[in-house]
RODO-2510 file (C-alpha; in nm, 4 decimals, decimal comma):
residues 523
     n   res          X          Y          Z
     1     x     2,4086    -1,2799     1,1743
     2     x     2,1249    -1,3665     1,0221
     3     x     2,0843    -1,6828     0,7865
     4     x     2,2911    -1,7260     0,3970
     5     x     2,0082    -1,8286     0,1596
     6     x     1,9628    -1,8085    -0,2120
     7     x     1,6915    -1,8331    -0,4553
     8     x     1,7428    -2,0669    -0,7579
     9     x     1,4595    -2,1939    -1,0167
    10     x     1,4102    -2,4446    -1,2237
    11     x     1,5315    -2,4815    -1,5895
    12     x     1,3338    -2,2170    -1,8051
    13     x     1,1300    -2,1178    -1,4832
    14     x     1,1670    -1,7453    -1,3800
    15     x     0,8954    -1,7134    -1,6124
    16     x     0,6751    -1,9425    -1,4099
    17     x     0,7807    -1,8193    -1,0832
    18     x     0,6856    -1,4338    -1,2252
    19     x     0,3596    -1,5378    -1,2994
    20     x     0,3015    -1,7223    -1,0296
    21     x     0,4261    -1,3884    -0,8238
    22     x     0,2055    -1,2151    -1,0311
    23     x    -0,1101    -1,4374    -0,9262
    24     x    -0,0400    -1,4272    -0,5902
    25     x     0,0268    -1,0233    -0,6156
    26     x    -0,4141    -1,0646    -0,7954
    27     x    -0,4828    -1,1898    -0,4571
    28     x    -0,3802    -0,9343    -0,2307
    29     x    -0,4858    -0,6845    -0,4579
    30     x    -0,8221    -0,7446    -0,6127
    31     x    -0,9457    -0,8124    -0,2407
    32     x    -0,8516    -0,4747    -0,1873
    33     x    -1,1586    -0,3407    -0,4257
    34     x    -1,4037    -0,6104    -0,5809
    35     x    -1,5741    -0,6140    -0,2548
    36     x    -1,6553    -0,2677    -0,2779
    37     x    -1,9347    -0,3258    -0,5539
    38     x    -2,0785    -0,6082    -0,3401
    39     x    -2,1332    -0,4575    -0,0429
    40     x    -2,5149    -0,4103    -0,0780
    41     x    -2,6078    -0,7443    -0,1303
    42     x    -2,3444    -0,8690     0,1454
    43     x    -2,5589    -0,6465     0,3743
    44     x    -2,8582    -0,7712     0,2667
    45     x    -2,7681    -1,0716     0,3372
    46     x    -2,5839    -1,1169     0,6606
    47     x    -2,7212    -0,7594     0,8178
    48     x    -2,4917    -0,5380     1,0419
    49     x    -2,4964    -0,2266     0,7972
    50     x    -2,3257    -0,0144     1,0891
    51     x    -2,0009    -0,2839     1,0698
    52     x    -1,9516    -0,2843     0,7104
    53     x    -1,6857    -0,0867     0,6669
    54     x    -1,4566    -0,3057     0,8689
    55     x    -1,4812    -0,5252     0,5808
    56     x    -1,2457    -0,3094     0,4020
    57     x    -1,0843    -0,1361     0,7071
    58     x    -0,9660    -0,5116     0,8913
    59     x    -0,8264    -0,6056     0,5848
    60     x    -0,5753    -0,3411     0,5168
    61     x    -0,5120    -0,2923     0,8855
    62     x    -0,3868    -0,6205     0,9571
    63     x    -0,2370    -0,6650     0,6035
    64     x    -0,0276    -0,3512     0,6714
    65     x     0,1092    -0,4785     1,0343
    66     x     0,1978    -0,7832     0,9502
    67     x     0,4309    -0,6961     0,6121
    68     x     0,7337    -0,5921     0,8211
    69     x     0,6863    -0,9060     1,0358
    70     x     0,6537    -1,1622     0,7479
    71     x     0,9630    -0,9264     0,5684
    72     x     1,1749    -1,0558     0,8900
    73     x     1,0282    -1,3860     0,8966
    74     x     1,1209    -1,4226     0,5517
    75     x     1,4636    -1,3111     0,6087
    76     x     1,5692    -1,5918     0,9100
    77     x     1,3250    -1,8934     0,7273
    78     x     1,3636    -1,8398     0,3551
    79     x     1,1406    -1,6467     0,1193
    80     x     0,8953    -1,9739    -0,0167
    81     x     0,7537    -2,1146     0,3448
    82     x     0,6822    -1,7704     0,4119
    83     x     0,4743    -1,6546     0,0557
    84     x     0,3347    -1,9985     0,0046
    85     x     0,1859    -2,0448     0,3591
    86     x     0,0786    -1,6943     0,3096
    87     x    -0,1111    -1,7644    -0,0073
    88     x    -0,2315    -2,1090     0,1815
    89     x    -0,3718    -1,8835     0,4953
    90     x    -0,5488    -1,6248     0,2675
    91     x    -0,6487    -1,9043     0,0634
    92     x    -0,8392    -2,0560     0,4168
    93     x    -0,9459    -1,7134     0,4656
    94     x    -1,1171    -1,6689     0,1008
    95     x    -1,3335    -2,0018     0,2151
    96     x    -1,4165    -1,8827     0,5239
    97     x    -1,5434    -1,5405     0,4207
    98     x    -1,7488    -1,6899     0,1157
    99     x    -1,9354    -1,9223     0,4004
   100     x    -1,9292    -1,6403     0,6800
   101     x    -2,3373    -1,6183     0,8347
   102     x    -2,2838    -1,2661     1,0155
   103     x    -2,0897    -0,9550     0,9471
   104     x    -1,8878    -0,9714     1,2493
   105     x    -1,7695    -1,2918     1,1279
   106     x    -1,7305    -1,1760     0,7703
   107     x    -1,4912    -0,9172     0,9697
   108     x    -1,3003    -1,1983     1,1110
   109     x    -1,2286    -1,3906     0,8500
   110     x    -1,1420    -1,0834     0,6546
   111     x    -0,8454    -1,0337     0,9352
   112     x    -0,7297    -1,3796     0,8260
   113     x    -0,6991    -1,3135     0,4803
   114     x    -0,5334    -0,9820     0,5434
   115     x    -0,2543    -1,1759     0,7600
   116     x    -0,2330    -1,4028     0,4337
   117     x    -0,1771    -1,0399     0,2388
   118     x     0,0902    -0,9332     0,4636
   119     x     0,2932    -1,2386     0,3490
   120     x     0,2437    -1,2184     0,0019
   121     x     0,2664    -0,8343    -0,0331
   122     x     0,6213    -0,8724     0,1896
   123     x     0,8071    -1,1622     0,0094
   124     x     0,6561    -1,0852    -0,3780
   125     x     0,8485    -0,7673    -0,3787
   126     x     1,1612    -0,9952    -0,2176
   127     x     1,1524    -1,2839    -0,4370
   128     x     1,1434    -1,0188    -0,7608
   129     x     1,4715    -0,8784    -0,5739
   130     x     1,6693    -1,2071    -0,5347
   131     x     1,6134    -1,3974    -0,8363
   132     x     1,5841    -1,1018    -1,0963
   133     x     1,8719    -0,8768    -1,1398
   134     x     1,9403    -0,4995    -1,1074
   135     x     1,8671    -0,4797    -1,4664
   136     x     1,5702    -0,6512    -1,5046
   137     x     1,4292    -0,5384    -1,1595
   138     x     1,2768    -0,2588    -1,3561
   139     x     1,0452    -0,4553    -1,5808
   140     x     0,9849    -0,6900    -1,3493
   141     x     0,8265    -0,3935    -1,0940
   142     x     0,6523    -0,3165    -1,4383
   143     x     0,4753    -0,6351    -1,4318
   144     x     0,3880    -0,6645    -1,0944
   145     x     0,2866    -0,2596    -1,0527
   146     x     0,0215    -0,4316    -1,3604
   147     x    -0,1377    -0,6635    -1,2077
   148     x    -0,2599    -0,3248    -0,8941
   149     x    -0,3575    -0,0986    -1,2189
   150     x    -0,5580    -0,4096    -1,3705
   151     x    -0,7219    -0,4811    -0,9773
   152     x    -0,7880    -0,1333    -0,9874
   153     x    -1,0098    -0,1122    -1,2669
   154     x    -1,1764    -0,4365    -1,2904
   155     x    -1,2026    -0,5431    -0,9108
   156     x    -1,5301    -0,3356    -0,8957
   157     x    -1,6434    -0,4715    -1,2188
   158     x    -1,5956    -0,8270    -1,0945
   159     x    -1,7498    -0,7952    -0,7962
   160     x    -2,0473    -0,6161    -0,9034
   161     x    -2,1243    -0,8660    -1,1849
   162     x    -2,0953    -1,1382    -0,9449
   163     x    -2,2937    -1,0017    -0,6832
   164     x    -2,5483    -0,9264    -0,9187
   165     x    -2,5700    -1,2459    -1,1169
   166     x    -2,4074    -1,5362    -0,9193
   167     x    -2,3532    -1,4998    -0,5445
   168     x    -2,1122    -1,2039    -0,3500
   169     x    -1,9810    -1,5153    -0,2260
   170     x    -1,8299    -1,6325    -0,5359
   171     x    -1,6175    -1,3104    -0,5007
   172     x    -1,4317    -1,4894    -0,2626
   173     x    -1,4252    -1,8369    -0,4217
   174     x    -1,2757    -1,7586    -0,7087
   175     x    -0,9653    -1,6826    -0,5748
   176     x    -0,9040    -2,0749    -0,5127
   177     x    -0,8331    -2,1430    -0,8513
   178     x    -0,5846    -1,8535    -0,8490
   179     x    -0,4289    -1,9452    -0,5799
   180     x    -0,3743    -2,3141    -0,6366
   181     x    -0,2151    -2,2264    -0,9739
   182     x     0,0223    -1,9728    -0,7936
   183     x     0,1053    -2,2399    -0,5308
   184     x     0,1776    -2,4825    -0,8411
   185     x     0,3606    -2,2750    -1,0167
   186     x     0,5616    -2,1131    -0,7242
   187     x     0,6170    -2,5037    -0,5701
   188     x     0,7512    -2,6649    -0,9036
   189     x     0,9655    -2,3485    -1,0262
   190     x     1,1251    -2,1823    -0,7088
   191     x     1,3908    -2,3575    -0,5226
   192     x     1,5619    -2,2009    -0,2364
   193     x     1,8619    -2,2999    -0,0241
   194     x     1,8779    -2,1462     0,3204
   195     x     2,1586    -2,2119     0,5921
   196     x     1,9479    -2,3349     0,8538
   197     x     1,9774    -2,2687     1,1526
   198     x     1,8065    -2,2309     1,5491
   199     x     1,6932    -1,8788     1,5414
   200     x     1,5781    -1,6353     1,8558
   201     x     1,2269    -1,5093     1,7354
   202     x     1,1592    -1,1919     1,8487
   203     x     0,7603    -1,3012     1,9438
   204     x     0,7807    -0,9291     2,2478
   205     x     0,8764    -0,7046     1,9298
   206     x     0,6276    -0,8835     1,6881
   207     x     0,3147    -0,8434     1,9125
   208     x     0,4296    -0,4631     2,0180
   209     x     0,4552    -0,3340     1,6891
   210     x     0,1216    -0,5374     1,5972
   211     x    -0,0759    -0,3646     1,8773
   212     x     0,1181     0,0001     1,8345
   213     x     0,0910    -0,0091     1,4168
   214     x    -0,2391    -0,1253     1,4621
   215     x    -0,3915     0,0952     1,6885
   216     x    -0,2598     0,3875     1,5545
   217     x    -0,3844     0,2788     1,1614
   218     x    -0,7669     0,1919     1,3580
   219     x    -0,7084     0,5763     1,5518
   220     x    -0,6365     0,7335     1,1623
   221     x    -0,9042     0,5516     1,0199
   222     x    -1,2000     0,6191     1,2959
   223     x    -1,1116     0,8984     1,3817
   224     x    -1,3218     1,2212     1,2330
   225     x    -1,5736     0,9507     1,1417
   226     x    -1,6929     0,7597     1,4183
   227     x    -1,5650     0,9611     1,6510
   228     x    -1,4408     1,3433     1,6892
   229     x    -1,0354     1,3631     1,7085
   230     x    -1,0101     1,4871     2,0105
   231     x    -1,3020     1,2654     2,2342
   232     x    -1,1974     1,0194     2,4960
   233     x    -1,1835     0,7179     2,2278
   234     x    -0,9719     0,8886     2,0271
   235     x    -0,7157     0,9758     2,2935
   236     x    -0,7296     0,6604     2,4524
   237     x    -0,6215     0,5177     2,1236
   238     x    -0,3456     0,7248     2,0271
   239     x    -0,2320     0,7098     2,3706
   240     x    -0,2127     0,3005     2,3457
   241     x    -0,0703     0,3128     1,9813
   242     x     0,2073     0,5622     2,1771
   243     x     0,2955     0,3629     2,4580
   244     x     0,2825     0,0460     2,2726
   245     x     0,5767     0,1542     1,9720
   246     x     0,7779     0,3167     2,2578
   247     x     0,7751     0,0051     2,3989
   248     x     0,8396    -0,2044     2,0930
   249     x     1,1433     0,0927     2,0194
   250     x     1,2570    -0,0351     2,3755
   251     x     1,2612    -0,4101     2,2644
   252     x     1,4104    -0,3819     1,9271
   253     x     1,7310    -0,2328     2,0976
   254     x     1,7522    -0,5324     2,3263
   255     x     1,6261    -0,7963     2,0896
   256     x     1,8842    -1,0471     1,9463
   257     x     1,7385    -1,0896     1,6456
   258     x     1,4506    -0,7752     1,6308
   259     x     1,2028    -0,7868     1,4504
   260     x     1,2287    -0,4851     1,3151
   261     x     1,5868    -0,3660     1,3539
   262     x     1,6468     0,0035     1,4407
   263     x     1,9425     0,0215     1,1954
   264     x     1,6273     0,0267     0,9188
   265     x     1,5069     0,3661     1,0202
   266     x     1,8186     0,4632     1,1465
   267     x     2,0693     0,4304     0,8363
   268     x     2,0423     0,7545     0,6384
   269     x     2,0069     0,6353     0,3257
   270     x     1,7164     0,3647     0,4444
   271     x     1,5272     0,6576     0,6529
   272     x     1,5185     0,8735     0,3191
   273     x     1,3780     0,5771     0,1213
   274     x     1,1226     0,4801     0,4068
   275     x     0,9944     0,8786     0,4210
   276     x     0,9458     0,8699     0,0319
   277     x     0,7710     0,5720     0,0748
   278     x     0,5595     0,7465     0,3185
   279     x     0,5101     1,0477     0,0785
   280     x     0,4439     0,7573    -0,1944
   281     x     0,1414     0,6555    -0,0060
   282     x     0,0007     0,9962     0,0602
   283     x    -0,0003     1,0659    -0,2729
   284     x    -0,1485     0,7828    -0,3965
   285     x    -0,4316     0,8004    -0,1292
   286     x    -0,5226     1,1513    -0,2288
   287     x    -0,5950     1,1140    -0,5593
   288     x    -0,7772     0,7365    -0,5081
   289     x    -1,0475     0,8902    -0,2691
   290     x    -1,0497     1,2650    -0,3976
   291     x    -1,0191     1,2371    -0,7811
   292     x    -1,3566     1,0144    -0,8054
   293     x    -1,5312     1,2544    -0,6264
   294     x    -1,3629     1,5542    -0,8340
   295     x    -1,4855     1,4326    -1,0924
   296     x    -1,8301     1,3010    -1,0066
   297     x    -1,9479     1,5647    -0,8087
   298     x    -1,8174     1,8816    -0,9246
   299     x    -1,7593     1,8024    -1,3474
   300     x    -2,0670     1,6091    -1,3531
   301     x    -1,9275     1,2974    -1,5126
   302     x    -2,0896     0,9331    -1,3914
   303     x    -1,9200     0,6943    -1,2352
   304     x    -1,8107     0,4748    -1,4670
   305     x    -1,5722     0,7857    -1,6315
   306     x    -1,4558     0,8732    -1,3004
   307     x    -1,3234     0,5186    -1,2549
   308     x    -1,1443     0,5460    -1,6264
   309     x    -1,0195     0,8923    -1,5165
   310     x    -0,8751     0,7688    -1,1801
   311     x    -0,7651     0,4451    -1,3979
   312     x    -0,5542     0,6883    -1,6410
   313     x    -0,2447     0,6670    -1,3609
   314     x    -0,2975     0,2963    -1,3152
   315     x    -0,2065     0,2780    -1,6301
   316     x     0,0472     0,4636    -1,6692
   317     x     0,2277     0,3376    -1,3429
   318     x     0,3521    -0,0284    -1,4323
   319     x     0,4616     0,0993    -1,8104
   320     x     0,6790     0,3446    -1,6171
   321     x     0,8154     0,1488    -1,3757
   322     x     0,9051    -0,1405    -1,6565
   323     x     1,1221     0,1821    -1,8289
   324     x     1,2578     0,2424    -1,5140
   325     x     1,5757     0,0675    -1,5220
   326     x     1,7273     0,2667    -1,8463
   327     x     1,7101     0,5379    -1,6264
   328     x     1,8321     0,3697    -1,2923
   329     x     2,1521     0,2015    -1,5024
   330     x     2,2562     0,5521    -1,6389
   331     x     2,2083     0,8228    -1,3699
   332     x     2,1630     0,6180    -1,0331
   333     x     1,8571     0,5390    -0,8437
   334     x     1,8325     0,8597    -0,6103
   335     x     1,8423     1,0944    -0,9109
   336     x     1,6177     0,8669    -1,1220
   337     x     1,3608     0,8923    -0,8159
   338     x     1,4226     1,2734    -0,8399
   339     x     1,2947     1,2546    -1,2171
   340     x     0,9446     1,1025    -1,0599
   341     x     0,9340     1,3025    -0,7873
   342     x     0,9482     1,5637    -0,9928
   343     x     0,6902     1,4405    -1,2600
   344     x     0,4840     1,4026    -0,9527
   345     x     0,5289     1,7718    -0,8850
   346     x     0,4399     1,8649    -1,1912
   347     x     0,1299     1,6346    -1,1771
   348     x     0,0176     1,7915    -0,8394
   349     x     0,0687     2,1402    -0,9181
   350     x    -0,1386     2,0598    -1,2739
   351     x    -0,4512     1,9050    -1,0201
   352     x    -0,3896     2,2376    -0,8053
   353     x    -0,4924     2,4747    -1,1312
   354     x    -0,8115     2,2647    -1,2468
   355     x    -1,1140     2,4713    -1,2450
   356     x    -1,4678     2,3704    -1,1933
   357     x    -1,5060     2,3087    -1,5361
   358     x    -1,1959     2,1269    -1,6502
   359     x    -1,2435     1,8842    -1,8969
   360     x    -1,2397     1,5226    -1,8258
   361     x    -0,9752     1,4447    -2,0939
   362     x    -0,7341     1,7215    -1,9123
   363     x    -0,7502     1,5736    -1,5692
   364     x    -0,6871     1,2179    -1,6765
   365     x    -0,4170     1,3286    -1,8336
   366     x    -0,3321     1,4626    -1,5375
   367     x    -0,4081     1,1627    -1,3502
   368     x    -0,1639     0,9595    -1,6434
   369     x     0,1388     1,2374    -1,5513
   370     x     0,1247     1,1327    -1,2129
   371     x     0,1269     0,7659    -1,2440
   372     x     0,4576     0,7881    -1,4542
   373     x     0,6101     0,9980    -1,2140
   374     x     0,5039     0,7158    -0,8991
   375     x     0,6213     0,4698    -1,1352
   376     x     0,9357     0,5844    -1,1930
   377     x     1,0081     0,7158    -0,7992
   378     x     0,8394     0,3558    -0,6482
   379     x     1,0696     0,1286    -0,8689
   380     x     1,3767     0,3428    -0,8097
   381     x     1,3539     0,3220    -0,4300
   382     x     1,2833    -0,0432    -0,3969
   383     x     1,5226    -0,1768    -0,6471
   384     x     1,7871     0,0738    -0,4943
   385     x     1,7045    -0,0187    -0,1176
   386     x     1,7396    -0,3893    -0,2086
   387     x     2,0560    -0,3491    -0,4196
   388     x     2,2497    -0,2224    -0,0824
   389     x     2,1874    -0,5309     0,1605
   390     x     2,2389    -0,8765     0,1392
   391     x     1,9883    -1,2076     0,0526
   392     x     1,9667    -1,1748     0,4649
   393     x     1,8562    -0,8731     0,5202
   394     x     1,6292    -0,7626     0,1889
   395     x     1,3288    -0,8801     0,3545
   396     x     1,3188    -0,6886     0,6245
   397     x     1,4239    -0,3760     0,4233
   398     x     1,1427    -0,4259     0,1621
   399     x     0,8639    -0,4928     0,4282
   400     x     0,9837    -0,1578     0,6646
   401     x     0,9585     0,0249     0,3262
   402     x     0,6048    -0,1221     0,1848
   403     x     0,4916    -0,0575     0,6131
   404     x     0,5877     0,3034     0,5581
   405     x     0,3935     0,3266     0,2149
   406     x     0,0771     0,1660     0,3368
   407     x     0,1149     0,3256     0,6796
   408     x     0,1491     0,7049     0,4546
   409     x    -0,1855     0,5970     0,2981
   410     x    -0,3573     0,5751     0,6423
   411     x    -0,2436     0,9092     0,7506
   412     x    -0,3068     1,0439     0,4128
   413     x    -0,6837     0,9225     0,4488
   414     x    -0,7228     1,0663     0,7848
   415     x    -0,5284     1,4343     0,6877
   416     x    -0,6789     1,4927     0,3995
   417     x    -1,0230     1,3720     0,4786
   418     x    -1,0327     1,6462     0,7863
   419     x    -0,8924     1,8806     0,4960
   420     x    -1,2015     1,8253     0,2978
   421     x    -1,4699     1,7999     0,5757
   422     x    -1,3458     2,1352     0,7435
   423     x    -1,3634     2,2980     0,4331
   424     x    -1,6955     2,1855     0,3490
   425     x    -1,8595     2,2623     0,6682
   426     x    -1,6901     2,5814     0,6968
   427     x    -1,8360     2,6941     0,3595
   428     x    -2,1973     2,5444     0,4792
   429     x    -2,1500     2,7448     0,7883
   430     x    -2,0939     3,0463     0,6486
   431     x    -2,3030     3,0714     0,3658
   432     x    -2,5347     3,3422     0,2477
   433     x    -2,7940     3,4223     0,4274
   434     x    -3,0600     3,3938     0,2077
   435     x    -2,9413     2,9998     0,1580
   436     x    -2,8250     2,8844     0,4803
   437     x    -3,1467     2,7576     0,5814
   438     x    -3,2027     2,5970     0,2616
   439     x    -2,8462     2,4066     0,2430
   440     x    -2,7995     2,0068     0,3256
   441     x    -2,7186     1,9942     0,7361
   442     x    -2,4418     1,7677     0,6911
   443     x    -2,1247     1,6968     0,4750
   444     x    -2,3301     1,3123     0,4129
   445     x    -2,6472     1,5282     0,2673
   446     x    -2,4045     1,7690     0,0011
   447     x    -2,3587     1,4523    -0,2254
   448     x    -2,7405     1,3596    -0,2479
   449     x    -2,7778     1,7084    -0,3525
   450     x    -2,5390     1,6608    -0,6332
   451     x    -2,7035     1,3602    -0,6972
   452     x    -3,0587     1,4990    -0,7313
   453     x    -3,1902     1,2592    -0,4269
   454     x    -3,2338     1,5521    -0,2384
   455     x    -3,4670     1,8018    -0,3932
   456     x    -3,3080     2,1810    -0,4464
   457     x    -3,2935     2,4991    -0,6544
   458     x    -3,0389     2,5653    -0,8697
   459     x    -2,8378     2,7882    -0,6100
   460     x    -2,8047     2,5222    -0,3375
   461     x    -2,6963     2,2563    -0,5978
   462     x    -2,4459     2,5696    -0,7291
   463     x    -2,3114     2,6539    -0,3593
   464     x    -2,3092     2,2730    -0,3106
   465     x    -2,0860     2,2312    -0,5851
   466     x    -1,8516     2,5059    -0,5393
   467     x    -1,7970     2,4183    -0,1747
   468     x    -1,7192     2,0651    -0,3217
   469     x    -1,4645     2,2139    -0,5448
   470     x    -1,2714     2,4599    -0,3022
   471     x    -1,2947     2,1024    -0,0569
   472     x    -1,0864     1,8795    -0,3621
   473     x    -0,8798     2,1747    -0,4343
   474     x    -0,7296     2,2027    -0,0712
   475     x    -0,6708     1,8372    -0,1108
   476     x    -0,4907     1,9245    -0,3924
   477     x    -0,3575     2,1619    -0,2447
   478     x    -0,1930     1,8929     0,0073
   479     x    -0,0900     1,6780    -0,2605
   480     x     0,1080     1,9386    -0,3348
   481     x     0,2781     2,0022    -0,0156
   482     x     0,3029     1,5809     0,0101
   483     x     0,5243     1,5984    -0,3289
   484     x     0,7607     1,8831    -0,1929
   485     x     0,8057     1,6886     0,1069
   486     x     0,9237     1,4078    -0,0881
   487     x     1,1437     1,6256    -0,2725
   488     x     1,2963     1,7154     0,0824
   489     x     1,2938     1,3093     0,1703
   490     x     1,5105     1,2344    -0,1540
   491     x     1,7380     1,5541    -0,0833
   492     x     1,8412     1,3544     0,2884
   493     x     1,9119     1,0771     0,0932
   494     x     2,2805     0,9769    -0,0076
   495     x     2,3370     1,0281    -0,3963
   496     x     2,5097     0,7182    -0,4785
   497     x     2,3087     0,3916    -0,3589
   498     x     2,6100     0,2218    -0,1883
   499     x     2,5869    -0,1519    -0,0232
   500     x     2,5536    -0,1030     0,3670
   501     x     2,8168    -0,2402     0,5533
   502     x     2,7041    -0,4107     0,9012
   503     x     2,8979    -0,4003     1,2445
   504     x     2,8702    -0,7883     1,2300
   505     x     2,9248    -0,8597     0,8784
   506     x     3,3102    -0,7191     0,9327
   507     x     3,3828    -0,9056     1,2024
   508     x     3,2993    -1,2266     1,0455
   509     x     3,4862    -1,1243     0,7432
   510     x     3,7851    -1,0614     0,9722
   511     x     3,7517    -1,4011     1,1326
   512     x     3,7583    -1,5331     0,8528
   513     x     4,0682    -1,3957     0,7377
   514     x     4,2446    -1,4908     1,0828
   515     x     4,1689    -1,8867     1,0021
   516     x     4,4360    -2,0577     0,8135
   517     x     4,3775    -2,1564     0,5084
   518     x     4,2958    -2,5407     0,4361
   519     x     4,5261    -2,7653     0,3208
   520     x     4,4572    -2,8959    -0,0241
   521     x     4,3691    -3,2034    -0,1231
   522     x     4,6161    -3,4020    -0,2182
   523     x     4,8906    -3,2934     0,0143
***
């Protein structure tokens, strides 16, 4: 069995320990997007145009296959080694990247802070579940769900500002301060008592599921763009990522302490949570690279309103998770994750009927719909999952289920990015005569036609734009079909949230009983 630990704090300090969660949550997830803005003069600078989207692409891939490992670490060595060395690694990574020379060595030191990010994105969640209780879970989500809404729509701002009037290198500094007040804050306020003891790490598992998870995410997230699904690379990829989580589904039977035990896929009510997670991550993918462009390229609107518009469910996310718990404490978590599913229905169906000429104000208040509705289904599932396991084995559960989420938002970039390209080309293929020869050659060339870089009449920019629109409205379309899956994920899922009981856990409850009881003192 795995070890007994506990989470304590100091006197007056769970508010110091949430904020420091909450700083160490800013880390993870304003690296996510204020390097976006920056990009141009990081190019400028270091060269190696072709690599730069492995500056974003490293840093969520390794992020995402590490969580489940640092969830198990945190499990067998305590939650606070595990988040604070995290924070310490991405901190070493933020110094690294602001002094990197090349781009391929930007890249690398990228990969280091996104193993830092894995830590702190797999024990934040964790922490909030051991030292917070089912009742204030809720608010607590709130608060954290803030600080990704608030990354969101200022990461870009940051980054620009600073890459425009300091250094893009100062993008990465800054994060030093931040992180040596979490560290404070976290080190002075969270105590932790773990029953320590020598433990079997499962190093076979760890590096399987690294290399499967991670070539599979790298197949999702080349493939279609640098290279067509179905050429040798792409094969060759999904053929390794195959072979390699066979394998690591091999080892984790064997395993004495597995890294990632089958029993968290395998336990009904844990495989319904996991798929929702999935269908969590879909949806918020599809709207984060769709709705900009929605709005941008077929309503015309800059891109400074298509942020705020895609912002309107950032927003509305952490105030609906913080409500959360008045629903969770009165009609369960499964059915209170049915409310948000079905808000998120509603929401999808809603982006399915918007015409080419919605207005702006309609779909961010589309946009806001939806981010209740993920607000509501997100907190739900995580508080419920980590209300049915133990201090030993709530790790692990919350890093399988945050895997599933981010590993939902790489297959949600590859589906519904071959959605919208096959659309688009189709329509280019098969346009009118009369235009065809006149229309942009590639799905790159439509958008500098919106834009006006690329001079044409007012039909091409027309056919342009309505090929745009059927291209988001198939994605929309999906969105849909992602939210009735979820529907169908919840439906698998038992109704009442019960605590798992564990092979091992009975038989050291029955030993227990079979020893005699102690004499008292005194006797």
């Amino acid at each position: 069995m795995a070890a007994q630990g506990e989470l304590t704090e100091a006197p007056g300090g769970r508010g110091r320990v949430l904020v420091g969660l909450m700083l160490t949550t800013s880390l993870a997830a304003m690296d996510t997007t204020v390097v976006a803005t920056a990009i141009p003069q990081i190019v400028r600078d270091l060269g190696g145009f072709a690599l730069f989207t492995w500056v974003f692409s490293i840093y969520v891939l390794v992020q995402a296959v590490t969580i489940p490992i640092d969830g198990k670490l945190a499990d067998l060595y305590g939650r606070k080694p595990i988040l604070m060395g995290g924070t310490l690694i991405f901190l070493l990574g933020s110094v690294l990247c602001g002094v990197a020379w090349t781009m391929p060595v930007l890249i690398v030191f990228r990969a280091l802070q996104g193993i830092g990010a894995g830590a702190i994105q797999a024990t934040t969640t964790t922490v909030a579940g051991d030292l917070f209780t089912v009742e204030e879970r809720g608010r607590v989500q709130g608060w954290l769900s803030s600080v990704w809404g608030i990354a969101g729509v200022i990461g870009p701002a940051i980054g620009g500002f600073l890459a425009e009037y300091a250094s893009w290198r100062w993008i990465f500094y800054i994060n030093v301060p931040l992180g040596a007040a979490a560290l404070f804050m976290i080190g002075t306020s969270l105590h932790e008592r773990v029953a320590r003891r020598r433990h079997k790490i499962d190093f076979a598992g760890a590096g399987l599921l690294v290399l499967g998870a991670g070539a599979l995410i790298f197949g999702l997230l080349e493939g279609g763009v640098d290279w067509a699904w179905l050429s040798v690379p792409s094969v060759a990829v999904f053929a390794l990522a195959a072979v390699a989580l066979l394998a690591f589904a091999w080892q984790e039977r064997r395993a004495a302490e597995p890294m990632l035990p089958p029993w968290v896929f395998g336990r009904r009510l844990l495989a319904g949570a996991n798929l929702t997670a999935a269908t969590i991550g879909l949806l918020v993918i599809g709207l984060t690279t769709f709705l900009p462009t929605y709005a941008q390229e077929v309503l015309g609107a800059d891109a400074v309103v298509a942020g705020l518009v895609l912002g309107a469910m950032s927003l509305s996310w952490p105030v609906s998770a913080a409500c959360s718990a008045r629903f969770y404490l009165r009609i369960g978590f499964r059915d209170t994750a049915f409310v948000g599913m079905g808000i998120c229905l509603a929401a999808a169906a809603w982006f399915v009927v918007l015409r080419e000429d919605a207005s702006l104000w309609i779909v961010a208040l589309a946009a806001l719909v939806m981010g209740a509705g993920l607000g509501l289904l997100s907190t739900a599932i995580i508080v419920g999952i980590q209300s049915v396991v133990g201090w030993e084995r709530r790790g692990v559960i919350t890093g399988a289920n945050m895997f599933t989420r981010y590993l939902g938002q790489a297959v949600g970039a590859a589906v519904f990015g071959s959605v919208a390209n096959a659309t688009l080309v189709g329509r280019l293929q098969h346009a009118p005569a009369a235009l065809r020869s006149r229309l942009p050659a590639s799905i790159n060339d439509a958008s500098n036609v919106l834009d006006g870089k690329t001079a044409a009449s007012a039909a091409v920019v027309t056919y342009v734009r309505d090929a745009l629109f059927l291209a988001t409205h198939h994605v929309f379309l999906a969105l849909l079909a992602v939210a009735v899956a979820g529907v169908l994920a919840l439906a698998a899922t038992p109704r009442h949230f019960r605590r798992l009981e564990f092979a091992e856990d009975q038989a050291l409850a029955a030993e227990a009983r079979s020893v005699p009881a102690a004499p008292r003192a005194g006797r």
